[in-house]
TIGU-738680 format. One line per 8 residues: number of its first residue (from 0); their letters; for each residue x, y, z of N, C-alpha, C. Coordinates in steps of 0.1 Angstrom, whole numbers. Layout:
<recs>
NUM = A = X Y Z X Y Z X Y Z | ...
</recs>
This chain:
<recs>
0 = XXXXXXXX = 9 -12 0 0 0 0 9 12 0 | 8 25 -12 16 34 -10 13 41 2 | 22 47 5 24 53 21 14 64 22 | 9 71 11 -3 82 8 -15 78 15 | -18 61 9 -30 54 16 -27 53 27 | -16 48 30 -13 43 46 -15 54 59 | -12 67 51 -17 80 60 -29 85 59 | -35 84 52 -52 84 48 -58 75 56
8 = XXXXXXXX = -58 60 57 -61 54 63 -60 55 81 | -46 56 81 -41 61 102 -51 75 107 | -53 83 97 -58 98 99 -75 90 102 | -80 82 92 -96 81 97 -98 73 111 | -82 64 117 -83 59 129 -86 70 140 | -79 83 140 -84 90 150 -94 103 147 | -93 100 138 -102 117 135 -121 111 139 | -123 126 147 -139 122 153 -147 126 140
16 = XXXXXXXX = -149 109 136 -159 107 123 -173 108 125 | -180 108 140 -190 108 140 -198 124 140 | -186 133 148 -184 147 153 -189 155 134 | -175 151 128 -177 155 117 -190 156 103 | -195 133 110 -207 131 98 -214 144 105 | -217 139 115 -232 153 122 -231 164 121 | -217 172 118 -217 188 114 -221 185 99 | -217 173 92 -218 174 77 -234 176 76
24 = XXXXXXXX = -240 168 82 -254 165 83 -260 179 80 | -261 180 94 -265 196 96 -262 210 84 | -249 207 77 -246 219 64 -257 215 60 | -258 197 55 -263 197 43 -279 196 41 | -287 199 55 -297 201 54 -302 216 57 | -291 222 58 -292 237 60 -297 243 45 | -305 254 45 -315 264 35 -304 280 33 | -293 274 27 -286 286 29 -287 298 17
32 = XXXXXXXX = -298 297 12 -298 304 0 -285 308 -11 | -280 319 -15 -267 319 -22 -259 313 -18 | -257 311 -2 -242 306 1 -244 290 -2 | -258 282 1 -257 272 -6 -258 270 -21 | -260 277 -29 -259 276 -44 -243 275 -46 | -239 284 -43 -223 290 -44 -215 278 -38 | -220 268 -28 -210 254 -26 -214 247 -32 | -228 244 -37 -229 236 -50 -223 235 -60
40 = XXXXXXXX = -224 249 -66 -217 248 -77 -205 244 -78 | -202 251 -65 -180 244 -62 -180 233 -63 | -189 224 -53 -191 209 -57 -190 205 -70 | -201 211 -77 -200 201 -93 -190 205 -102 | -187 217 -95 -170 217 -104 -156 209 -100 | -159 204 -84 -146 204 -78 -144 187 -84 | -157 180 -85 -162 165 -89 -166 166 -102 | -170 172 -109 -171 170 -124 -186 164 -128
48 = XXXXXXXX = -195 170 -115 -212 163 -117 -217 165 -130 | -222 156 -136 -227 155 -150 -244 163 -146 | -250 176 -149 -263 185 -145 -266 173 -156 | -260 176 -168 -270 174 -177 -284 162 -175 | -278 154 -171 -287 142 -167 -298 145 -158 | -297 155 -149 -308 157 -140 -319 159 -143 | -326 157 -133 -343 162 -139 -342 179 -138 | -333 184 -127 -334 198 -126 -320 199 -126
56 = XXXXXXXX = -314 203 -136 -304 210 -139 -298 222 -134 | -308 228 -128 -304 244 -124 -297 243 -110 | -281 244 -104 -278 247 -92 -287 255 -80 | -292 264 -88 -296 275 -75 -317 271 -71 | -318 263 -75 -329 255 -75 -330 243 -64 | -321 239 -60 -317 230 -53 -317 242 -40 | -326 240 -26 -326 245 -13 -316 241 -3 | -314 229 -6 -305 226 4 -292 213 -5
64 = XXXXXXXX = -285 213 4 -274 202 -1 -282 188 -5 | -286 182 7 -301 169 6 -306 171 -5 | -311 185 -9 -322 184 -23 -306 178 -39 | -298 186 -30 -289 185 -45 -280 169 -48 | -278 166 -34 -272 148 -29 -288 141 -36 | -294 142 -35 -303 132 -36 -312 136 -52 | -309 143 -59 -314 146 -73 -319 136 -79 | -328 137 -89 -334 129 -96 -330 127 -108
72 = XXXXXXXX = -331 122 -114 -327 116 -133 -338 122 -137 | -335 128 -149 -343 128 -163 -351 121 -166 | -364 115 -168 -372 102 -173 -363 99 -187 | -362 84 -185 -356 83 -195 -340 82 -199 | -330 86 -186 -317 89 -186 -311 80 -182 | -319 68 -175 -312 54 -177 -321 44 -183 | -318 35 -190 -325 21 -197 -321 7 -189 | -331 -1 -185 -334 -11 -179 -330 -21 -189
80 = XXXXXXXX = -318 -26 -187 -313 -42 -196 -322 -52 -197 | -324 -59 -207 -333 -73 -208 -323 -82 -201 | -325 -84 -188 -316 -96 -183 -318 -97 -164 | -313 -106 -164 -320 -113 -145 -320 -101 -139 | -308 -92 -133 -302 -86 -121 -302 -73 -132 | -302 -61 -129 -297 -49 -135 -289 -44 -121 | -280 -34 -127 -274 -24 -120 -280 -14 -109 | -279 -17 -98 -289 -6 -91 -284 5 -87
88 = XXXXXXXX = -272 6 -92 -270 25 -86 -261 24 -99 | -253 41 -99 -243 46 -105 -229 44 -96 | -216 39 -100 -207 39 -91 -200 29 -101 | -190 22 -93 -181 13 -97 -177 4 -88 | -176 -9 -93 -174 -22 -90 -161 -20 -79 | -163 -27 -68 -152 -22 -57 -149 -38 -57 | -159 -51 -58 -155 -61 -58 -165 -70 -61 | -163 -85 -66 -179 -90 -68 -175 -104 -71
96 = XXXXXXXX = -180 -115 -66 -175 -132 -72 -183 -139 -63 | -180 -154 -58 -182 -158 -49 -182 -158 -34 | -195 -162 -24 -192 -159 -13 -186 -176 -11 | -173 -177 -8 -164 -188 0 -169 -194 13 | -177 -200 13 -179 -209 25 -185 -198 36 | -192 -190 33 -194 -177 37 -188 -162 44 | -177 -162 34 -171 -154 36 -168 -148 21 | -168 -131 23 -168 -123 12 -156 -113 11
104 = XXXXXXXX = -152 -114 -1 -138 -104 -5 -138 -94 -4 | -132 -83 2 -128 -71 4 -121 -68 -2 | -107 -69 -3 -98 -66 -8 -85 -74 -7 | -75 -67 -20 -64 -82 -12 -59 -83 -1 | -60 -94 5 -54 -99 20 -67 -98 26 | -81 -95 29 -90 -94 37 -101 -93 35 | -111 -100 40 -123 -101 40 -133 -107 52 | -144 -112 50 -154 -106 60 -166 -114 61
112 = XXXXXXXX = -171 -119 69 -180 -128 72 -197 -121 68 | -199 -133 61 -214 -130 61 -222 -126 71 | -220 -136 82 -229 -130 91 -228 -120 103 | -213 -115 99 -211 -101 107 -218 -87 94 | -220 -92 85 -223 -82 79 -236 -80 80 | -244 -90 84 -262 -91 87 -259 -88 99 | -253 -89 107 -256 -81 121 -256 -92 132 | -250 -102 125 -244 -119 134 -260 -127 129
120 = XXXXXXXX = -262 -119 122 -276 -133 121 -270 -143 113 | -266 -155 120 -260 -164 116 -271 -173 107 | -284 -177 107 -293 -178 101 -297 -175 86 | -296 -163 85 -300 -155 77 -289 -157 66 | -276 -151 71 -260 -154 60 -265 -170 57 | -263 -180 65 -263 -196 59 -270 -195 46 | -282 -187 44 -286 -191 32 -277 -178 16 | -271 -173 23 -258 -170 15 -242 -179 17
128 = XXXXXXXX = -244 -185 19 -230 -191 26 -221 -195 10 | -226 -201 -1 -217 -205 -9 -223 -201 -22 | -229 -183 -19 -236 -177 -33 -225 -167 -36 | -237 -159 -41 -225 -148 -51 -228 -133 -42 | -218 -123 -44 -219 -110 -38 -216 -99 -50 | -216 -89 -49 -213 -77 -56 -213 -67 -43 | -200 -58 -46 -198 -50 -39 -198 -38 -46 | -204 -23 -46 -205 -12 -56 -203 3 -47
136 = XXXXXXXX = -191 9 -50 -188 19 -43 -194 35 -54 | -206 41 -48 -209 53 -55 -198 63 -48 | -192 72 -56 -184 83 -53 -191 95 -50 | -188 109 -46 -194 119 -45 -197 121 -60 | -198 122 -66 -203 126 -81 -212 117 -86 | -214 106 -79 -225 100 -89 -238 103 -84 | -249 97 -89 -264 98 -86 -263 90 -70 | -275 93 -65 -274 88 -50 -286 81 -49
144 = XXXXXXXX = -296 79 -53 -306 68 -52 -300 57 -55 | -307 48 -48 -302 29 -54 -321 27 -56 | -317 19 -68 -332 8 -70 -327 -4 -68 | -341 -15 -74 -340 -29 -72 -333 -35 -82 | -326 -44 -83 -318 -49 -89 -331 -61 -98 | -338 -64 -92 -351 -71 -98 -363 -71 -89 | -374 -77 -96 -383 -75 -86 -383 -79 -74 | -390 -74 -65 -385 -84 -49 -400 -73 -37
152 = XXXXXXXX = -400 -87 -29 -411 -86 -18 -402 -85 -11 | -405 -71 2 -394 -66 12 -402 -76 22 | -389 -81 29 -392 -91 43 -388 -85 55 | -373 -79 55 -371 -74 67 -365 -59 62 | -361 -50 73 -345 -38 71 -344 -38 86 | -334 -42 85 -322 -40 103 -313 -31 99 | -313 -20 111 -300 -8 115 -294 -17 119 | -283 -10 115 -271 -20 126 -260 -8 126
160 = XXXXXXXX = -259 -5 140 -247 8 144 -232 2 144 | -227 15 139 -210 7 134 -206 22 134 | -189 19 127 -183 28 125 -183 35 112 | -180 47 111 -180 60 102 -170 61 89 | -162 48 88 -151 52 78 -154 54 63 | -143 60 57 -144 66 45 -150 50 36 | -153 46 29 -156 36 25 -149 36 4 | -147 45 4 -133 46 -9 -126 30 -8
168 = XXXXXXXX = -121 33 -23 -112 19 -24 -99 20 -14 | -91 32 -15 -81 33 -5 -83 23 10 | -91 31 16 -97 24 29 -104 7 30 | -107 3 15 -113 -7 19 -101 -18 17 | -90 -13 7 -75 -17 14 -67 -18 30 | -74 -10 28 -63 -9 45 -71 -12 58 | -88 -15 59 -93 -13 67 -100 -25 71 | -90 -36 82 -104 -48 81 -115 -51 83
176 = XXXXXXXX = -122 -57 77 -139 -60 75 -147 -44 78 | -139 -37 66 -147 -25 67 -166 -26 61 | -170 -30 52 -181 -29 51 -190 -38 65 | -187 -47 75 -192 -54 83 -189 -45 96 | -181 -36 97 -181 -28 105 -183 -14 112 | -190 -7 101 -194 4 94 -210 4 98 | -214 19 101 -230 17 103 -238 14 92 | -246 3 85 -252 0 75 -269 -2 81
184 = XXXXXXXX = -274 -5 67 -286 -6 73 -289 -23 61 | -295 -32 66 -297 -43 61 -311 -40 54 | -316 -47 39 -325 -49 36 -328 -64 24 | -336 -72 36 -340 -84 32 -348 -87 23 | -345 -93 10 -364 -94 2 -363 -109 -3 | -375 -110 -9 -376 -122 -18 -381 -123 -32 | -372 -129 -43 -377 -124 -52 -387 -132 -60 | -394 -131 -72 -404 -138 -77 -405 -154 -79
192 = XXXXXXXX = -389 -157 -75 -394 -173 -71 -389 -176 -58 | -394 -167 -51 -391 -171 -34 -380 -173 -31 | -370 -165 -38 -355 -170 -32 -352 -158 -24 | -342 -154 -16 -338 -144 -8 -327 -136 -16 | -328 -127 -13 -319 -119 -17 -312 -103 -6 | -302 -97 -2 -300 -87 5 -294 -76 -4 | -296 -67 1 -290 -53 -1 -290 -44 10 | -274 -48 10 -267 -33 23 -263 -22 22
200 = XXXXXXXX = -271 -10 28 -263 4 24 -255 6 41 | -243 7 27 -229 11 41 -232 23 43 | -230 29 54 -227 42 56 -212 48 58 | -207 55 56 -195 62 57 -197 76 67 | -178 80 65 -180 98 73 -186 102 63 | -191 116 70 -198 127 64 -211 117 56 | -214 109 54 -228 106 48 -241 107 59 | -244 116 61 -253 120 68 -267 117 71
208 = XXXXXXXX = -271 104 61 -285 98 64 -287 87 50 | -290 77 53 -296 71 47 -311 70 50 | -318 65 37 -333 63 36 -339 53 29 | -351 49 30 -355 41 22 -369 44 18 | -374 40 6 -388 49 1 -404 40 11 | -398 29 18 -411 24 23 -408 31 41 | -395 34 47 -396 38 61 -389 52 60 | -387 59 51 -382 72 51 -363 71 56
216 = XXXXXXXX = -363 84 65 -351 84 69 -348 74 76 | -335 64 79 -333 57 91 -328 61 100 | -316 69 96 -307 76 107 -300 87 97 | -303 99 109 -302 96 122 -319 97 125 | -322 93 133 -311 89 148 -305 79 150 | -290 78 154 -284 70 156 -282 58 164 | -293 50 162 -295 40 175 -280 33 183 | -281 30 195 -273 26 200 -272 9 197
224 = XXXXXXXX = -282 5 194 -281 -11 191 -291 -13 174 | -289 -25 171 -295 -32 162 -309 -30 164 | -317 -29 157 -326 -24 157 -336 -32 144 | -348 -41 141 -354 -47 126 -368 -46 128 | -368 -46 118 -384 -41 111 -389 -55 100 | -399 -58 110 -403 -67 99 -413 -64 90 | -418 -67 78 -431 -61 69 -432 -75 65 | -433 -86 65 -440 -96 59 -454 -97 58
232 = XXXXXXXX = -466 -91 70 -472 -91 69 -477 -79 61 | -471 -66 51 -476 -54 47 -475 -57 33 | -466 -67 26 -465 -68 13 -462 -58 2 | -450 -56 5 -444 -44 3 -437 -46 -10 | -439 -44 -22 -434 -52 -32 -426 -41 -44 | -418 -39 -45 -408 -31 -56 -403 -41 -68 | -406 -32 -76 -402 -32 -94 -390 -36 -101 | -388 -39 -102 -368 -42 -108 -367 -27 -117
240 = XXXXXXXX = -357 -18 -117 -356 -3 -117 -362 5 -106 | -372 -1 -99 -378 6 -88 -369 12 -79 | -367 30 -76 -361 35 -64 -365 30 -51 | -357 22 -41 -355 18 -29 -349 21 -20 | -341 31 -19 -335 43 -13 -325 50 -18 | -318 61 -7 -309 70 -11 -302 73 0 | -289 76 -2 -272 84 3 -273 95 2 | -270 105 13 -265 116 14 -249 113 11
248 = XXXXXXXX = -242 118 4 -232 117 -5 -224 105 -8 | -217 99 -14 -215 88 -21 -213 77 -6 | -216 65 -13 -212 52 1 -210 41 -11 | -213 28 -5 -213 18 -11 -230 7 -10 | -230 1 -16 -240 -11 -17 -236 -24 -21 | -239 -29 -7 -233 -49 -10 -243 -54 -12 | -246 -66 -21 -254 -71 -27 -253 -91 -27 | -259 -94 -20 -260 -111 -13 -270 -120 -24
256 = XXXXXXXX = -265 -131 -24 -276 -140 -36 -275 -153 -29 | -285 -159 -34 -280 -176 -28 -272 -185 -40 | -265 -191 -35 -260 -202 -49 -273 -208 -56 | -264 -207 -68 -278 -208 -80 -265 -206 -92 | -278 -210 -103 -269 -209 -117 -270 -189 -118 | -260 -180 -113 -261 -169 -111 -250 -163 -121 | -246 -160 -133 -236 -155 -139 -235 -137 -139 | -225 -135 -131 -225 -115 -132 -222 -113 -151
264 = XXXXXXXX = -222 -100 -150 -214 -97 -162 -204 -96 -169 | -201 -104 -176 -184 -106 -177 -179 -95 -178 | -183 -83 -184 -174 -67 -184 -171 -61 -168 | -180 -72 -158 -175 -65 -142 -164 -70 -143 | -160 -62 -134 -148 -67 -125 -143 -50 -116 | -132 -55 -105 -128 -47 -98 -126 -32 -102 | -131 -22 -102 -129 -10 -108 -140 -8 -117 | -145 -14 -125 -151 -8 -135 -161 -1 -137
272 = XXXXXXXX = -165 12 -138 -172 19 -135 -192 14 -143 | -201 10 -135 -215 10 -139 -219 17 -133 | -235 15 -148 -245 23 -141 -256 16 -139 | -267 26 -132 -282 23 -128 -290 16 -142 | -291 4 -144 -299 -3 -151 -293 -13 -162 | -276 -13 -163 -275 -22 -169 -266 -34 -165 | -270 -43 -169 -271 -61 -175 -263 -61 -160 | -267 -67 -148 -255 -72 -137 -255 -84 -142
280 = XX = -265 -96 -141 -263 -111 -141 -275 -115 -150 | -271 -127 -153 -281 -133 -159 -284 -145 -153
</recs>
C-alpha cells in the first residue's frame, strides 16, 4: 500500500468521524440560500457532476445540499437491460465473485463474514454461505438513489450501528472488515421465485443519512443497538428499476444472492465503473 493510503487510512483511525458526519449533516440540510448555491456549484465543479442528466439541472434550484445529494434523473436517462439482475446504482465495481464458505472479498489480503455483515444473524447469512456477492462503491459525483436490482417482496430492514469510515477503495485496502463494520442498514427481500436476496447500504464519514422509500429516513437517529423491522405481513413489493433508497453523499452497496446458476457480467470486474440499469447477471 503506497504510504499516501497508509496515511489516509491512520488519519480516519483518529479523527472524530461521527463529530464531523453530524456537522456534515447539519450543512447539508441547511436552507442557505446563495451561500448554498455558491458550494454547490463548487461541488459540481470540484467532482465533475454531470447537471446534464438531472431532472433539474439548475444549481440554485436546489434549497438545500439533501435536495442536490439526492437529485433525480431525467425520465428516461437510464434504460433497464433485458436480463435477470440490473445495476442498481451509478458507481463502480469495488469487488464481486463468490461468497467462499461464507465469507466475502474485500480486498487483497482481507475479507469478512457474512454474518457479521447481517448483524451476526447467523441464520440468515447460511442461506448466503456458498452464493454470489457484488460489492459497488458510488463516489461523491455519482447519482445517489439505489433501485432494485429485480423485482423483490421486502421481508425485513435492520440498522445495525457501526463505525464512520471513509468507505473509498483506499480504505477498503487498509481497513479490516470494513463494510461489516461500518454503520449500514440491512435490507432483506424475496424475489419472484421465493428465493432471498440482500441489499446493504454502508454508511461512511460525512454521509449523513440514509433512507428508504417504504420507512423514510433511518438515521439519524443513531441508534445505539440493532434495531429490525419486519413487513411480511404489509406486502411491500418493488419493481426491478424501482427506487428503494438514497445516500446523502456517495457510500457503497453490498449485494448477497443464494448459490444458483447466477452468472454476473463478464465486463465486471474490480474498478469498472457501472451504471443504474445495466445487465449485472443473468
Amino acid at each position: 500500500m503506497p504510504v499516501s493510503e497508509r496515511l489516509f487510512v491512520l488519519l480516519q483511525h483518529v479523527m472524530p468521524k461521527l463529530v464531523l458526519t453530524r456537522l456534515a449533516g447539519c450543512f447539508a440540510s441547511w436552507k442557505g440560500g446563495g451561500f448554498t448555491t455558491a458550494a454547490i456549484r463548487r461541488f459540481i465543479a470540484r467532482y465533475n457532476v454531470d447537471m446534464s442528466e438531472a431532472q433539474n439541472s439548475d444549481p440554485a434550484s436546489y434549497a438545500s445540499f439533501n435536495d442536490f445529494f439526492t437529485r433525480a434523473l431525467k425520465p428516461g436517462a437510464r434504460q433497464l437491460a433485458d436480463a435477470r439482475l440490473v445495476c442498481p446504482v451509478d458507481g463502480a465495481v469495488s469487488q464481486l465473485g463468490p461468497i467462499d464458505s461464507g465469507r466475502i472479498f474485500q480486498a487483497k489480503g482481507r475479507d469478512y463474514s457474512a454474518t457479521a455483515l447481517l448483524a451476526g444473524d447467523a441464520e440468515l447469512a447460511a442461506c448466503f454461505a456458498d452464493g454470489r456477492f457484488a460489492t459497488i462503491y458510488l463516489s461523491p459525483r455519482d447519482y445517489h438513489r439505489i433501485h432494485m436490482p429485480c423485482d423483490g417482496r421486502l421481508l425485513e430492514m435492520t440498522y445495525v450501528p457501526g463505525d464512520l469510515y471513509s468507505v473509498n477503495p483506499a480504505t477498503a485496502r487498509g481497513v479490516d472488515r470494513l463494510f461489516a463494520r461500518n454503520e449500514r442498514v440491512v435490507c432483506l427481500f424475496e424475489d419472484n421465485q421465493g428465493l432471498p436476496f440482500v441489499m446493504v447500504l454502508v454508511g461512511a464519514t460525512i454521509v449523513g443519512s440514509m433512507a428508504t422509500v417504504w420507512h423514510g429516513v433511518v438515521n439519524p437517529p443513531r441508534r445505539p443497538d440493532v434495531h429490525k423491522w419486519d413487513y411480511r405481513a404489509q406486502d411491500i413489493r418493488l419493481a426491478k428499476g424501482e427506487e428503494m433508497g438514497r445516500f446523502l453523499l456517495g457510500s457503497t452497496v453490498v449485494l448477497l444472492f443464494p448459490q444458483g446458476p447466477l452468472a454476473f457480467n463478464r465486463q465486471w470486474r474490480a474498478a469498472s465503473p457501472v451504471r443504474l440499469g445495466e445487465a449485472m447477471a443473468d
